[in-house]
N, C-alpha and C positions, 0 to 999 in steps of 0.2 A: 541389548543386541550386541554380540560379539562383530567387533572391527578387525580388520585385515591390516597391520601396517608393511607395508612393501617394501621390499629394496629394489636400488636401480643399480643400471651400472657402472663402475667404477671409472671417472673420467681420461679422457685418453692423456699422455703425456702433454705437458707442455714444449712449447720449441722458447731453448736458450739466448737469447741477446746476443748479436754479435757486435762484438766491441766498433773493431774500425768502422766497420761499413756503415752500421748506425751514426756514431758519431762524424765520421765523416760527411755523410748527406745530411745531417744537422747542421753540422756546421755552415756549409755549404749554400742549401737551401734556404735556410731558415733562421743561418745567423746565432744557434743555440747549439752553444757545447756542454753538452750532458756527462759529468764529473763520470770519470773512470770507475771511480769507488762506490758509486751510488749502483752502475750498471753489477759491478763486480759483487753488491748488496742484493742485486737481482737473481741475478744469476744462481747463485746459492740459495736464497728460495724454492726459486723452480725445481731446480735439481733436487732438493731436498723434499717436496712434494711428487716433485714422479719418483722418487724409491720407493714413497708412502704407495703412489700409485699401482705402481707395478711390484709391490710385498701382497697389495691386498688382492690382485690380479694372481698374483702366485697359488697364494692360498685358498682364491676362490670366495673371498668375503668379500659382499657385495652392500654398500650400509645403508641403511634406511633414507628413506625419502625425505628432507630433512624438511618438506615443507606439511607433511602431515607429523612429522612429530611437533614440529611447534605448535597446532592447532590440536594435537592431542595433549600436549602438556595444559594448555591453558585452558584446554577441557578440564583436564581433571582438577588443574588449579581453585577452578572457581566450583567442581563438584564436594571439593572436603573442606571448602573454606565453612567455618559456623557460619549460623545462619545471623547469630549476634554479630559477627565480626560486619560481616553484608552491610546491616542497618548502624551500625556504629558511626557512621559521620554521617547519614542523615537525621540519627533522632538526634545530634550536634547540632547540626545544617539548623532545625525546625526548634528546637530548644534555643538555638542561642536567637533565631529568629525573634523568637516569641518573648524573650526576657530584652530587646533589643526595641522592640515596634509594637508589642503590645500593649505597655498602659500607654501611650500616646495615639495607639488605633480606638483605648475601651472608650478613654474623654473624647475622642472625635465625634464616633459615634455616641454617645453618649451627650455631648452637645447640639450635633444635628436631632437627635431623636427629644431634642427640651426644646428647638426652636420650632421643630415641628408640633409637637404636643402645646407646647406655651409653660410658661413659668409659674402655671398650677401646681397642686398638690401630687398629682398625679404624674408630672414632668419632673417634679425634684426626687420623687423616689424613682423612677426610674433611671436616674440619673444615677443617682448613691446605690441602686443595687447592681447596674452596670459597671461602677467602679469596685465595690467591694468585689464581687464574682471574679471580676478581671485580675483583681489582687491575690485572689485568694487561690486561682488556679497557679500563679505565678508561684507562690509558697507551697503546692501540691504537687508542681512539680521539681521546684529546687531540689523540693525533700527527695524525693525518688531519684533526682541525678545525683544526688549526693552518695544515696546509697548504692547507686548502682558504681559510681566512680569509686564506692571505697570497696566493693565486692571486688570489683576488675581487678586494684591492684594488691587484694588478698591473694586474688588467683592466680595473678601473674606469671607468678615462679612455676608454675604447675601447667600452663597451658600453652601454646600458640596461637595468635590470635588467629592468622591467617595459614590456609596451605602454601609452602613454598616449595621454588625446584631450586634444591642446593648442589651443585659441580665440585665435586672434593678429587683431591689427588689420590688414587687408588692407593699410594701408601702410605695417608691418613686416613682411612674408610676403614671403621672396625666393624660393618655389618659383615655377613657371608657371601662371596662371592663364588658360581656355581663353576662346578671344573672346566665347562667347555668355553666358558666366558675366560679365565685365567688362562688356558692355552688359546685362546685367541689374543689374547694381550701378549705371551710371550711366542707366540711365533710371527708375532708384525714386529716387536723389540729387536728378537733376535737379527729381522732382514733390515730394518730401519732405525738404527741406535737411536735416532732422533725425534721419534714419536712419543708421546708423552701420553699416559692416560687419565681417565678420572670416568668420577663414577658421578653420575645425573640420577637423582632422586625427587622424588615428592616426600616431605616431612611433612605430616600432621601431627599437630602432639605430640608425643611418643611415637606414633606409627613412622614409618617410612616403607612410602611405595615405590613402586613401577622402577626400578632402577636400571639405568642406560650406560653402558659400558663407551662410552666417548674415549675417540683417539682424537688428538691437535697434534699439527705438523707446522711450524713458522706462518700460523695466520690462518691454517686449514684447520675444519673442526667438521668432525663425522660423527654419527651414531651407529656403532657395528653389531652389537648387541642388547638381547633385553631379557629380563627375569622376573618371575612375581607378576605377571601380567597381570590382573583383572579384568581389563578393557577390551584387550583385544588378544589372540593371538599372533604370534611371532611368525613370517610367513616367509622363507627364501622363497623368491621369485626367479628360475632359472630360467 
């Protein structure tokens, strides 16, 4: 099923700190003088997110719903993770389980199962084929974790275990990025010297998908574009 990701709109400006008045009814009221330089740390913030604001208000880019692309990323996360990588720390979990509590479960029962029978003939081999069995799964599967532990790190170099969403600075990204996405980067540049981009991918493997054209502004982080879709269409919502 193809999915809709939506944009919203771009939030209204911030209102600026004012120095005295704040501080002054701090002081005042509350006994708390709030450092000139901390507010004057503020301040430049704000101001530096409504340019962000009012660039993307300019231009008309309105960025994705930031709380469906988290739940799409970790959609797709977990759809290109192997299905090996998934079970990889639980057949750990139950391997290390079982070479841990095993031969001290096979004599358990193994002695409950001679007190109940009695210390006939018939009780002693039950006994010794409940321990060899026990043992011999224990070396059935060493063998297989071993081989599987030395496949993994044959393959290592060649694979990824898991999908990840990697954040690169668009000018370390040597995939393709599409023109209408590059002139949206530089016409927020040009009005916001202070926006920074990077580029949000899913890496499987070799592959890299769905990749997100992310702006950050001092602590703001958007998703304004998307390319390579599979999942969903790209949908402006005016």
């Amino acid at each position: 099923m193809v999915q809709t990701l939506t944009r919203v709109d771009v939030p209204e400006a911030q209102s600026v700190v004012e120095f005295d008045e704040v501080a002054f009814q701090a002081k005042e009221v509350l006994g708390y003088g709030l450092p000139k330089l901390q507010l004057t740390a503020e301040n430049e913030r704000i101001s530096q997110q409504n340019a962000l604001y009012a660039a993307m208000k300019e231009l008309d880019i309105r960025p994705f719903d930031e709380k469906q692309v988290s739940q799409y990323k970790a959609k797709m996360a977990r759809r290109h993770t192997p299905l090996s990588s998934k079970f990889s720390f639980a057949w750990q979990f139950v391997f290390g389980f079982g070479l841990s509590f095993g031969p001290p479960l096979v004599c358990a029962l193994s002695g409950i199962a001679r007190l109940c029978v009695g210390p006939g003939l018939f009780g002693e081999v039950f006994l010794a084929s409940g321990i060899g069995t026990g043992a011999l799964l224990i070396i059935v599967l060493s063998y297989i974790f071993r081989d599987k532990s030395k496949d993994s790190k044959e393959d290592e170099p060649e694979t990824v275990p898991v999908a990840e969403w990697k954040l690169i600075p668009i000018q370390d990204y040597r995939g393709i990025v599409p023109e209408f996405v590059l002139q949206t980067a530089i016409d927020l540049k040009t009005r916001c010297p202070v926006a920074a981009f990077y580029i949000d991918e899913l890496v499987e493997s070799r592959r890299k998908l769905d990749p997100f054209l992310v702006v950050r502004c001092v602590g703001l982080q958007k998703h304004i574009e998307v390319w390579n879709e599979p999942e969903f269409k790209q949908k402006r919502v005016l």
